[in-house]
C-alpha positions as CSV (number, residue, x, y, z in Angstrom):
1,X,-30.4,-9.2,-53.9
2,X,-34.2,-9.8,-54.7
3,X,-36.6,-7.6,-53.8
4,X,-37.9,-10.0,-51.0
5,X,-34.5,-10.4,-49.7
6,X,-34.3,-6.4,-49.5
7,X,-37.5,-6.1,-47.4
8,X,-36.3,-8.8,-45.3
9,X,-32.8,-7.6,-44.9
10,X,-31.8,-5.3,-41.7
11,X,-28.9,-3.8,-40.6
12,X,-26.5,-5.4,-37.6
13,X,-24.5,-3.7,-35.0
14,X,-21.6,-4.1,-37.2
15,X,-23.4,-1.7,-39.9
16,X,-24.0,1.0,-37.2
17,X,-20.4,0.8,-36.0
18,X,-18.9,1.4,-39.7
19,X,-21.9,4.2,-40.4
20,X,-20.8,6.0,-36.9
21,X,-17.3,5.6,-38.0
22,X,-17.9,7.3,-41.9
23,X,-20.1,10.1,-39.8
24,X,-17.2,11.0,-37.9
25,X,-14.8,10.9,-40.9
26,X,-17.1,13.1,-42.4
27,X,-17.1,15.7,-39.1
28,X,-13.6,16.0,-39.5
29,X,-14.0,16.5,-43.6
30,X,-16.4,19.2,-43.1
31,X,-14.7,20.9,-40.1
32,X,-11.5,20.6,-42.5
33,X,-14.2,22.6,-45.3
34,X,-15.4,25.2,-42.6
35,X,-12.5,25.9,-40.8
36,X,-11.6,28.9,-43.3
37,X,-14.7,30.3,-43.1
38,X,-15.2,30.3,-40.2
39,X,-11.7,32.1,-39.2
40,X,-12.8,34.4,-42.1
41,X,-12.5,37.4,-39.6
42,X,-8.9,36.4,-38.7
43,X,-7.7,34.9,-41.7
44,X,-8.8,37.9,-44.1
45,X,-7.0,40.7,-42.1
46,X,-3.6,38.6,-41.8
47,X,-3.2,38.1,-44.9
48,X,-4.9,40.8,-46.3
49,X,-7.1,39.0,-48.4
50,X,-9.9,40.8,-50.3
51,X,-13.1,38.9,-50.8
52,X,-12.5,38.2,-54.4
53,X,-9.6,36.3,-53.3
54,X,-11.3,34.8,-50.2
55,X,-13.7,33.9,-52.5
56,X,-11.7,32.4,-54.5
57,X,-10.0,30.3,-51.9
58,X,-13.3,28.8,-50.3
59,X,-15.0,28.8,-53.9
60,X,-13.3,28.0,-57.0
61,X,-9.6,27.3,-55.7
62,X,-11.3,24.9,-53.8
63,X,-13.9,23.3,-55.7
64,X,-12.9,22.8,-59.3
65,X,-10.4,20.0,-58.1
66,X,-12.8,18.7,-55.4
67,X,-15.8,18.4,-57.7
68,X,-14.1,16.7,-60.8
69,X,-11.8,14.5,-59.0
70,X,-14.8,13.4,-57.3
71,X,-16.5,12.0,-60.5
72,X,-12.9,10.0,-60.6
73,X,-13.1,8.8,-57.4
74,X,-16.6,7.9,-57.9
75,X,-15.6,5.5,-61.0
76,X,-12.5,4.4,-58.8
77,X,-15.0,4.0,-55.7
78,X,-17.3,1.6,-57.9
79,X,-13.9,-0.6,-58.8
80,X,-11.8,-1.1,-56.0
81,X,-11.3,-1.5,-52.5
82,X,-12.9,1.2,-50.6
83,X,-11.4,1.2,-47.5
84,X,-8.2,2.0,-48.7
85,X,-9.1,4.4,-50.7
86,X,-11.0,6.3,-47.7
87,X,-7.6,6.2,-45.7
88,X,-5.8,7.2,-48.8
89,X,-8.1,10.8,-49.6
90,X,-8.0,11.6,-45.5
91,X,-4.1,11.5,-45.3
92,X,-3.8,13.3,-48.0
93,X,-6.5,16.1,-46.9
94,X,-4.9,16.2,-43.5
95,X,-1.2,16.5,-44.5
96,X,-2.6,19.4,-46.8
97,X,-4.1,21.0,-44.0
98,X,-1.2,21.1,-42.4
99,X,0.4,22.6,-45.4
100,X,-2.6,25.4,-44.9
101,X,-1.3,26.4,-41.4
102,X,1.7,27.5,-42.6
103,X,0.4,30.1,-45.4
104,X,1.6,33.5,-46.4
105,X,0.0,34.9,-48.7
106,X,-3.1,34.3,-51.0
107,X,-0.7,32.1,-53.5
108,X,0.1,29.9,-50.3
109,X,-3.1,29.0,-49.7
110,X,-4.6,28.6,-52.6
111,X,-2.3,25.7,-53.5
112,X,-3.2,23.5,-50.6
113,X,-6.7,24.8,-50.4
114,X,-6.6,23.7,-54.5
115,X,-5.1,20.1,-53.8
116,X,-6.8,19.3,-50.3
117,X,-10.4,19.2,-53.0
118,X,-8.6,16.0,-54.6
119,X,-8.4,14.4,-50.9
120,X,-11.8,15.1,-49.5
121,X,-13.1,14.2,-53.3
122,X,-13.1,10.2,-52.0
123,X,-14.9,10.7,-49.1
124,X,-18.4,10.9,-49.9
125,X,-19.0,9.2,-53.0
126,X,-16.7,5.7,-51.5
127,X,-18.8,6.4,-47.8
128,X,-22.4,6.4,-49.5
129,X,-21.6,3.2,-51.4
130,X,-20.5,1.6,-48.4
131,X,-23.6,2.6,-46.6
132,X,-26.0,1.7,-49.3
133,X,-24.5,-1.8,-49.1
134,X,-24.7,-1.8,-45.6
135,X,-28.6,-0.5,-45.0
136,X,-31.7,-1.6,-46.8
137,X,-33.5,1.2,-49.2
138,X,-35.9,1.6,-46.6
139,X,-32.9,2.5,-43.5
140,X,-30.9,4.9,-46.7
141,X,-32.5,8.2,-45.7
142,X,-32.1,7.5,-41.7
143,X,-28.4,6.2,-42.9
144,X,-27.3,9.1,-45.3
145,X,-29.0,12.1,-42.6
146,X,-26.8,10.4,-39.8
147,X,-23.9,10.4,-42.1
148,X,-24.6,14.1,-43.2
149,X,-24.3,14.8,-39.5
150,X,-20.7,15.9,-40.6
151,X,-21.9,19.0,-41.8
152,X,-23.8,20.8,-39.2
153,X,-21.4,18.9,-36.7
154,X,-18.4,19.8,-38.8
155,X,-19.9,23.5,-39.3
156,X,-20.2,23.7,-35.9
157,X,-17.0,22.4,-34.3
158,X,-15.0,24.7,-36.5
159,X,-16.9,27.6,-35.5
160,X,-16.4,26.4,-32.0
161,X,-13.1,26.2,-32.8
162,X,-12.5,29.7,-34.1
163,X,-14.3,31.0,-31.0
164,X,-12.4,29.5,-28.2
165,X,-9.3,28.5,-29.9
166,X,-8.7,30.8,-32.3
167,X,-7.8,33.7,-29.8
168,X,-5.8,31.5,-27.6
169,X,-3.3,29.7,-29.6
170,X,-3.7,31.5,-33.3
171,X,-5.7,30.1,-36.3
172,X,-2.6,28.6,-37.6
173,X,-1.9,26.3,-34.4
174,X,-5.9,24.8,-35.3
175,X,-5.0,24.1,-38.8
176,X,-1.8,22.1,-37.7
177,X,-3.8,20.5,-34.3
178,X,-6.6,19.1,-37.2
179,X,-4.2,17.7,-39.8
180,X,-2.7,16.0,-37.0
181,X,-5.6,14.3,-35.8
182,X,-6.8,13.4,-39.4
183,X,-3.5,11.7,-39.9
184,X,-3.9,9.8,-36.8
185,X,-7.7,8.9,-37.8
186,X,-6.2,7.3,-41.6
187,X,-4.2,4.7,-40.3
188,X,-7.2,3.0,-38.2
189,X,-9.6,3.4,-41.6
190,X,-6.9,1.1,-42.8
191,X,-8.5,-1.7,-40.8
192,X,-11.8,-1.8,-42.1
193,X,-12.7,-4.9,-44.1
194,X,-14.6,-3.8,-47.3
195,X,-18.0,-4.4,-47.8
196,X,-20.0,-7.2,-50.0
197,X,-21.4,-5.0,-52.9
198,X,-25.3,-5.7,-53.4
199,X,-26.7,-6.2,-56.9
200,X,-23.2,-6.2,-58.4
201,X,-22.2,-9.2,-60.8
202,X,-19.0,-10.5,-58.9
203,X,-16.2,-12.1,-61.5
204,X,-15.2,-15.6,-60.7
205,X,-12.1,-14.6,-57.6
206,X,-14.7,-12.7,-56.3
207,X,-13.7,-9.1,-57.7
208,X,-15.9,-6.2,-58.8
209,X,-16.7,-6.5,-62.5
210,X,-14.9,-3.5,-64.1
211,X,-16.1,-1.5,-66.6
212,X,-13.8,1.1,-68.7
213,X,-14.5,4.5,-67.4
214,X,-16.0,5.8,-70.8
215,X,-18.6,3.2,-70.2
216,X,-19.2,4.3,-66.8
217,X,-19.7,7.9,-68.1
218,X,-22.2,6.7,-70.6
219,X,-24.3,4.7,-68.5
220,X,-24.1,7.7,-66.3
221,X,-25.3,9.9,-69.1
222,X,-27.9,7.1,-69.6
223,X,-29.3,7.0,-66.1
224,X,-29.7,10.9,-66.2
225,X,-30.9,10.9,-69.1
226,X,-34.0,8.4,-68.7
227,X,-34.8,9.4,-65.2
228,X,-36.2,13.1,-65.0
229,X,-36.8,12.4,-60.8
230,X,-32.5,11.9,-60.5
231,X,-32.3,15.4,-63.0
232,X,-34.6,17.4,-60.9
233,X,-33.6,16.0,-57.2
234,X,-30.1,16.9,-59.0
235,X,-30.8,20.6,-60.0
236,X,-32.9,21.0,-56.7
237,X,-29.0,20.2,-55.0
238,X,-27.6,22.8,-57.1
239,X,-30.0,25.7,-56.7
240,X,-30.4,25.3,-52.8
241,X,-26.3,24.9,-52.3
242,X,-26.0,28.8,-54.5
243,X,-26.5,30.4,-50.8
244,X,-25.0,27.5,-48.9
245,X,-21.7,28.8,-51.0
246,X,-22.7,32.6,-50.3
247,X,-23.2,31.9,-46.7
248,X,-19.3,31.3,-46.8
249,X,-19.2,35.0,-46.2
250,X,-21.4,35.1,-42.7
251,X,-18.9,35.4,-40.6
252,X,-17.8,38.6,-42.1
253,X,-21.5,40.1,-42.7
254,X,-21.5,39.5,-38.7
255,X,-18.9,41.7,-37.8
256,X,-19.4,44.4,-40.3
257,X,-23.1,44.9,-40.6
258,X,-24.6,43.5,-37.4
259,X,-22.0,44.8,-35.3
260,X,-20.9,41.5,-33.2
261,X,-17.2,40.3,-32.1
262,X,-15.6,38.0,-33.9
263,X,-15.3,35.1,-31.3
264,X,-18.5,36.3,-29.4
265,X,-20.5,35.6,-33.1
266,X,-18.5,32.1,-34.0
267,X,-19.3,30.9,-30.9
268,X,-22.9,31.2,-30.8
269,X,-23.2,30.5,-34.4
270,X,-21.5,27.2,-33.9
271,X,-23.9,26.3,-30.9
272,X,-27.0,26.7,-32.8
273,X,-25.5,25.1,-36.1
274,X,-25.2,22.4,-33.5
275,X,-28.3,22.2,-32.4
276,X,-30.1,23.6,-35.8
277,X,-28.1,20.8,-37.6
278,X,-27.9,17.7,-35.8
279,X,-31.9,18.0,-35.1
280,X,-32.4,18.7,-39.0
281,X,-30.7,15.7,-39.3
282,X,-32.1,13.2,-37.7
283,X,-35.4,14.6,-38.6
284,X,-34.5,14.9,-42.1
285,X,-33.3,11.1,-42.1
286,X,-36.5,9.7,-40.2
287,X,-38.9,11.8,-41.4
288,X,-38.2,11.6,-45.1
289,X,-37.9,7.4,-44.3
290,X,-41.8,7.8,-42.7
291,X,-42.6,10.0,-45.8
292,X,-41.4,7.5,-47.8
293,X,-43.4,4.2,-46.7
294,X,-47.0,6.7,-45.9
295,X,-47.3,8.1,-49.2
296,X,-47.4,7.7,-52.8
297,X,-44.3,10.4,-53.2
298,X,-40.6,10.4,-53.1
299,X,-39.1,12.1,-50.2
300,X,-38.4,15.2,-52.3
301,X,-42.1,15.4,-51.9
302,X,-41.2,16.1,-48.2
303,X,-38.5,18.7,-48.6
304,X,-40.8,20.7,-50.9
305,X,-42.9,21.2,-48.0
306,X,-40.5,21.2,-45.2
307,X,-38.7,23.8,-47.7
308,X,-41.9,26.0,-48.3
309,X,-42.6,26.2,-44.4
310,X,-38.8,27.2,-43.6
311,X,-37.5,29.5,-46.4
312,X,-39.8,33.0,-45.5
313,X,-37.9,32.4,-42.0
314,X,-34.4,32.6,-44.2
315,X,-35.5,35.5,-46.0
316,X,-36.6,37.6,-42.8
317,X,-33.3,36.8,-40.5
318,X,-30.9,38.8,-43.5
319,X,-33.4,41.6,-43.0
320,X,-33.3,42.4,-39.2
321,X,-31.1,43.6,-36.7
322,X,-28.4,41.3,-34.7
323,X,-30.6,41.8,-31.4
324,X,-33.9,40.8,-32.8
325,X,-35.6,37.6,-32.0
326,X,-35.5,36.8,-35.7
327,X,-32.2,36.8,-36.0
328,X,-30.6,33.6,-33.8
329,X,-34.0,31.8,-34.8
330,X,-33.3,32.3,-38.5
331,X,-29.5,30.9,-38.0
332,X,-30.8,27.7,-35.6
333,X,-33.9,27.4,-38.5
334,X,-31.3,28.1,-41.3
335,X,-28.9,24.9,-40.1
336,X,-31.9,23.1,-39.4
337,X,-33.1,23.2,-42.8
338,X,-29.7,22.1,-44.2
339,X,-29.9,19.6,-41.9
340,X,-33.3,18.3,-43.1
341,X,-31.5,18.2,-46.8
342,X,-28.9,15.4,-47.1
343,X,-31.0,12.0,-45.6
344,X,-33.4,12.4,-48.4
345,X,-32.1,13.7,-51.3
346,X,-28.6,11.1,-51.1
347,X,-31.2,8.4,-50.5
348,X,-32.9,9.2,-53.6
349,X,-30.2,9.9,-55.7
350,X,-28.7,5.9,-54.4
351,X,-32.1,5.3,-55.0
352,X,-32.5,5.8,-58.8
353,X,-29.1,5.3,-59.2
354,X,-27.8,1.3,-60.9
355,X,-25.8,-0.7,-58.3
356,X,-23.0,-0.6,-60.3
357,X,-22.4,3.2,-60.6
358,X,-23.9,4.1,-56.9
359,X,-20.8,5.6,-56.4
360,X,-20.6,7.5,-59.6
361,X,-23.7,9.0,-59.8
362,X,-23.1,10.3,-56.2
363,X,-19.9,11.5,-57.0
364,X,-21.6,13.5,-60.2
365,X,-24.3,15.1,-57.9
366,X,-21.4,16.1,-55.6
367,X,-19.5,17.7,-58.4
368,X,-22.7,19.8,-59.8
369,X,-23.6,20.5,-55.9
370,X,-20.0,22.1,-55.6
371,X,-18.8,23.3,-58.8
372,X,-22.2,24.7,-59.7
373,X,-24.1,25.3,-56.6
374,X,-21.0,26.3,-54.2
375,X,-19.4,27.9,-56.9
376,X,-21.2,30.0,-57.9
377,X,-22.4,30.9,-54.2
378,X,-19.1,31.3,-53.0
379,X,-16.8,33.2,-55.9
380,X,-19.9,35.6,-57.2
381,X,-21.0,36.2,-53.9
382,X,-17.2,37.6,-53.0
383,X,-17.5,39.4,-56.5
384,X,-20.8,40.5,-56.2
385,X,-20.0,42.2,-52.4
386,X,-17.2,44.0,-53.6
387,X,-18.8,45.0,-56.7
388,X,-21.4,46.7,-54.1
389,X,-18.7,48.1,-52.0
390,X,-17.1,49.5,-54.2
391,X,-20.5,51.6,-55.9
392,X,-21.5,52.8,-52.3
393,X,-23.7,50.1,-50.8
394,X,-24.4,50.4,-47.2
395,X,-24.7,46.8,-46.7
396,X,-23.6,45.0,-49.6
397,X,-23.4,41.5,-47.7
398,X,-27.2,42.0,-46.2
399,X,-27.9,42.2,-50.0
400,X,-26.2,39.4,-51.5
401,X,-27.0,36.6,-48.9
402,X,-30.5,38.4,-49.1
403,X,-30.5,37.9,-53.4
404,X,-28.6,34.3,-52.9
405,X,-31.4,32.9,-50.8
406,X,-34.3,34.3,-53.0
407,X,-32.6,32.4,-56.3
408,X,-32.3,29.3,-53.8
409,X,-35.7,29.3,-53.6
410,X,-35.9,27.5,-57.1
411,X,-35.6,23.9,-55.4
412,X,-39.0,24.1,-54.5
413,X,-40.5,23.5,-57.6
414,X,-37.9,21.4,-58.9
415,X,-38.2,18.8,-55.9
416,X,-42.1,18.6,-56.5
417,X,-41.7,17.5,-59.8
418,X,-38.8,14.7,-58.4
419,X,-41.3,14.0,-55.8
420,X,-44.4,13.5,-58.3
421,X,-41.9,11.2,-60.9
422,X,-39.7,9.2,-58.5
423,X,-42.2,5.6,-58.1
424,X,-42.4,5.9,-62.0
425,X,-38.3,6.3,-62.3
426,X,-37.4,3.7,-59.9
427,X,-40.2,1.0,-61.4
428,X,-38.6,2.0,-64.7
429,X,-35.4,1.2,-62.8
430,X,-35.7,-1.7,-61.3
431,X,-37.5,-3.3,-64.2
432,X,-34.3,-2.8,-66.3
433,X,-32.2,-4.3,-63.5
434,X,-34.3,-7.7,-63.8
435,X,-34.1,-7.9,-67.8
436,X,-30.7,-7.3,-67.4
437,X,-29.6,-10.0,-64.8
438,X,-32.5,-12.7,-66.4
């Protein structure tokens, strides 16, 4: 597609129906994600789970196989037809799920928890390719922050969840109710048609020109390699998600330092992820869009700023009591930053990214996001909590959420300098593309 054809070019009702369709996929992914946490405080006591181990099942056991199946997908996303392969990684994560329901132990749910990762894996990386097929660069931040809804959404509902639910039919039951419904949910993704891939050289039957994936790899390696906006809107991801993957341990730092009820806390923390999340969202989406076309920066200009204005407000909520006005505000704000996250930094990561590893590079950002960012977040923040409890420490979750979200502070500078490079990059980028299709 020319670059005329791309200004000209607008999304139909049809592309709205499929984007609405991917968000909800991506609810029921995330409330998949969430749904341990969030029943942390009845989950951890019935199994007897330290929070090493609990670590371990929402970090690492998790994430190793959802982050570098995800670079496989990716390649596999770029190659065949997407549709099926969407319906293919939801049955499997649901059927899993329901595997989950039935644990005993720590060894029980690891293994489902470890093999759900290779189902949810597909999800994003085939969705955003999809979408960026679907939506014109200028729609992709409004597209990728309403498809990012699944997170605070997601978050949310299986808070919800835990709150009313949970002490009415038993976490277990919720587990088995979700898997249900995601099996139900694969067979219609089985009757989406598959897209028309933009700037992709078609063979002569109309199939995607395959590449081997060592080449994929290098071009990927390439790509990264020659533009220093993708590395740094990359390692911005990473840093930020280290107390996204700490904050797996809220729940529990509500109960036992700030003195609230288990269901009481889930269900007001799912309310105002709901509310913090779906308006970061949309703001995020439309806001880094406007950002976009009024000045001469990328949109990780505008989470620099947004970033600068929201994290003091992170810091101070860790440090005060459960009643204080600071406290629900820095929750609500805390979501609502998240929120503001995903439209711009997945548009400019499609952005810089060649049409014909979109889905690659996406899947390679998910996998340093998780494996690095979450990963770390998650497993040493279990470690680094016990390690406190165990040496005396009053609070020792107030101080590791507390440390987490002062090292998270390190995307700041790293999405200026995305910000300041990304017209250079994507000139650079789109100059290649023409010398290699003239």
């Amino acid at each position: 597609m020319s670059q005329q054809q791309e200004q000209d070019f607008s999304a139909g009702r049809s592309d709205y129906a499929v984007l609405g369709l991917l968000a909800f996929i991506n609810v029921l992914n995330f409330v998949d994600r969430q749904l341990l946490a969030s029943f942390a405080n009845f989950i951890v006591p019935d199994l007897e789970l330290s929070n090493t181990q609990f670590g371990l099942l929402t970090g690492f056991g998790f994430i190793v196989f959802y982050s570098f199946m995800g670079l496989f997908m990716g390649a596999l996303a770029d190659r065949v037809n997407r549709p099926r392969l969407l319906a293919f990684g939801l049955a499997m994560w649901s059927a899993l799920t329901l595997a989950s329901g039935a644990a005993r132990g720590f060894v029980s749910l690891l293994i489902p928890r470890m093999l759900i990762g290779i189902g949810e894996s597909v999800a994003t990386p085939t969705s955003m390719s999809i979408l960026a097929d679907r939506f014109p660069a200028r729609q992709l931040g409004f597209a990728a922050g309403f498809y990012y809804l699944g997170v605070p959404v997601g978050v949310a509902i299986s808070l919800l969840i835990a709150g009313y639910l949970g002490p009415a039919i038993g976490w277990r039951n919720c587990f088995y109710l979700l898997g249900g419904l995601g099996l139900l949910v694969a067979m219609s993704v089985l009757l989406l048609r598959e897209t028309p891939r933009k700037g992709v050289v078609l063979k002569a039957d109309g199939e995607v020109e395959r590449m081997a994936f060592r080449e994929v790899l290098a071009l990927l390696w390439d790509t990264l390699k020659n533009s220093p906006a993708l590395t740094c809107v990359i390692a911005g991801g990473v840093v930020f998600h280290f107390i996204l993957g700490a904050a797996a341990f809220d729940q529990l730092w509500f109960v036992q330092e700030r003195g609230f009820e288990r269901a009481e806390i889930a269900v007001k923390a799912g309310w105002l992820a709901a509310a913090g999340g779906i308006l970061g969202n949309l703001s995020g989406g439309l806001l880094g869009d406007w950002w976009q076309s009024r000045f001469k920066t990328g949109r990780p200009m505008f989470l620099f700023w947004a970033g600068l204005l929201l994290t003091p407000f992170g810091l101070a909520y860790r440090l005060v009591p459960g009643d204080h006005l600071l406290f629900e505000l820095g929750i609500l704000l805390g979501f609502f930053q998240l929120g503001l996250f995903y439209g711009p930094t997945f548009a400019t990561v499609q952005e810089l990214a060649p049409a014909k590893i979109r889905a690659t590079v996406v899947a390679f950002y998910i996998l340093v996001l998780n494996f690095i960012g979450l990963g770390i977040g998650i497993t040493g923040g279990g470690i680094m909590i016990d390690a406190l409890a165990n040496n005396g420490y009053e609070s020792p979750y107030t101080v590791t959420l507390f440390a987490f979200t002062l090292v998270s502070m390190l995307a700041l500078p790293l999405n200026f300098m995305a910000g300041k490079l990304y017209h250079r990059d994507l000139a650079r980028l789109q100059q290649r593309s023409l010398a290699e299709s003239s």
